[in-house]
N, C-alpha and C positions, 0 to 999 in steps of 0.2 A: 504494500500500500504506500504511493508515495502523500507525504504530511504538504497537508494545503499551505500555500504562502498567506499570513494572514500581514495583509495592510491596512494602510487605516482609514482606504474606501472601501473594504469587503466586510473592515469589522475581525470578531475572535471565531465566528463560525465559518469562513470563506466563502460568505454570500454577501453581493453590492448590496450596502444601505439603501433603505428609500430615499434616503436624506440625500437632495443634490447641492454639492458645494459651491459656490457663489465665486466664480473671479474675480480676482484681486481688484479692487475699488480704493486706488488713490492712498491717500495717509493712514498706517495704523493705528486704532486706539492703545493706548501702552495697556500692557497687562498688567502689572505692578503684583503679580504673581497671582492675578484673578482667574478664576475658570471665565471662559467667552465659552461660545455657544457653536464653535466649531468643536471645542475636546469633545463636548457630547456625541459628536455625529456618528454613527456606527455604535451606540453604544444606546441610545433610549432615540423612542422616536416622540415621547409625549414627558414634558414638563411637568411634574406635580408639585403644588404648592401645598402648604398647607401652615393653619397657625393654631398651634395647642390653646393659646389663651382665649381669643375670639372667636376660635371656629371656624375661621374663611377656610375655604379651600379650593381649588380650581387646578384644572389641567387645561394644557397651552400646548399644541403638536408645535416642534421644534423649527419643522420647515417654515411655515407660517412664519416664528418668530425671528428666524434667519433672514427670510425675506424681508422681513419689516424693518430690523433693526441690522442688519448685516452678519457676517459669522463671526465678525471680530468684537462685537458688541459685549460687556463682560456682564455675567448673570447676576451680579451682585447691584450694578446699577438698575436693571433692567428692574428688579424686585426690591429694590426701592421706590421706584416710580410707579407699581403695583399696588404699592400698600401705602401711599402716601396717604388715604384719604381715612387711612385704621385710626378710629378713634384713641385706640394704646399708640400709636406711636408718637400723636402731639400730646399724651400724657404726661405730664411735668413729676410721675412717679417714676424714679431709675428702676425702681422692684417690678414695675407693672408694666413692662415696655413688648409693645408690639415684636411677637416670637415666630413669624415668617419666617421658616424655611422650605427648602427641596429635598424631603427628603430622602429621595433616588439616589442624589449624587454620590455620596459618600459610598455608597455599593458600587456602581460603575467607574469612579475615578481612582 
């Protein structure tokens, strides 16, 4: 049996992501050692959010948000401007602070 080439458009299983990667588009936003929304590709195809405290929660399919925002776009900004309108997070208690996470990532990254 020869062992499949895995890259990081087939993914860990040697099959092409659905996720189609976007050409390079002019200036990069700096990572400053952030996930962007390209490390995801091959690896989840739907975004889950959710927050323990208030209960939001929502899934966002990744292509969509690559298109919208680019693949260089980092997910830390992108879910800040998600939850900008969470009544915890203009909370003036530091205990009681809007708890937005994904959390997918820490399995797949």
């Amino acid at each position: 049996m020869v062992p499949t080439k895995v890259t990081p458009e087939t993914g860990s299983k040697g099959r092409r992501s659905q996720i189609r990667r976007r050409p390079e588009q002019g200036q990069h936003v700096p990572r400053d050692g952030a996930v962007i929304f390209a490390d995801l590709i091959g690896r989840v195809d739907v975004v889950y959010v959710h927050c323990g405290k208030c209960g939001r929660a929502g899934r966002y399919h990744l292509q969509q948000l690559i298109d919208e925002r680019g693949h260089d776009a980092r997910v830390i900004d992108w879910l800040d401007e998600i939850t900008a309108d969470c009544p915890k997070k203009r909370s003036h208690d530091w205990n009681d602070q809007c708890a937005a996470r994904c959390p997918d990532l820490p399995k797949v990254l």
